[in-house]
N, C-alpha and C positions, 0 to 999 in steps of 0.2 A: 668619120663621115656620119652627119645625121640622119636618123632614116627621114623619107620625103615625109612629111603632114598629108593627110585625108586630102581631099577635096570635096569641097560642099558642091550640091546642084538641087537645083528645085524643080521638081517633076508635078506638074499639072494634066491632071489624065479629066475625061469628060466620060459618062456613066449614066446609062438611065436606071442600073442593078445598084445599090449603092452597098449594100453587103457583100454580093461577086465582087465589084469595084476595088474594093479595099483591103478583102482578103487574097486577093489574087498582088495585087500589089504590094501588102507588105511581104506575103509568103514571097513574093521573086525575089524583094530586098532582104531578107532573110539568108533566101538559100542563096546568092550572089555577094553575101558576107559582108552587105552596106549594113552600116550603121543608121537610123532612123532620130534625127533630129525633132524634126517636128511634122504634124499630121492635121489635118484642118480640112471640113468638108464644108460645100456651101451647096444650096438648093435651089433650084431656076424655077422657073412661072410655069415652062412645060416640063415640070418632071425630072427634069435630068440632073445629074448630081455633079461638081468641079470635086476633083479630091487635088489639095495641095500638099505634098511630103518634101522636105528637108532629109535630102541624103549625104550622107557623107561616105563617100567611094576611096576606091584604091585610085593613086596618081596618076595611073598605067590605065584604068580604065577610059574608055570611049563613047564618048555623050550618043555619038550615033546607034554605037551598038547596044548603050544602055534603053536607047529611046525604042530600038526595034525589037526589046528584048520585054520590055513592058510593055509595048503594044499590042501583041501576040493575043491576047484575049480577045474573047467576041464580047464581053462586057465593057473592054476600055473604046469608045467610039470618036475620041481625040487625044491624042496626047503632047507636048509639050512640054524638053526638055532644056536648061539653060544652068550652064555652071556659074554658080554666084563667086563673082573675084572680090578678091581680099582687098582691105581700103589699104591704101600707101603706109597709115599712121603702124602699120606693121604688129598692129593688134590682133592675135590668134584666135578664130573663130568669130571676125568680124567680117560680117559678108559685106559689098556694096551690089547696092540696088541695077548695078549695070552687065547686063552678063558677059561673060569670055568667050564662053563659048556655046554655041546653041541647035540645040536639032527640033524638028517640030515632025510631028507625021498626022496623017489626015486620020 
């Protein structure tokens, strides 16, 4: 039997700290033993900072508990969880733009 594949999900966290923001976020994916795809920050009119990360998780984890697991800080002030599904053409580490499954928290 093959072991399962990772699962990809994209976490969108909201920040007006963008150094707390980022180091608190990769450090949980870190110690939570995700893998870190990709990391992308953008900058708003009032200050506040979107960080977007590409994680790639265990099968067995859960979006919900991932999403309350990163929100936890007083620096993340929205977050924003959605596991990216695989396209049909059965391509390995190709995400489609539609999510599977999604948790968001205020």
């Amino acid at each position: 039997m093959q072991p399962q594949q990772p699962r990809r999900v994209s976490v969108m966290a909201t920040t007006p700290d963008p150094f707390d923001g980022i180091v608190r976020l990769v450090l949980d994916a870190a110690r939570f033993g995700f893998g870190v795809d990709q990391v992308a920050m953008t900058t708003h009119s009032d200050g506040n900072r979107t960080i977007r990360m590409v994680l790639e998780i265990q099968p067995s984890a859960d979006c919900a508990d991932l999403a309350e697991r990163l929100s936890r800080h007083p620096a993340i002030t929205g977050l924003h969880v959605v596991e990216l599904a695989r396209e049909d053409s059965g391509r390995p580490g190709v995400a489609s733009s539609e999510p599977a499954n999604e948790r968001m928290l205020p």
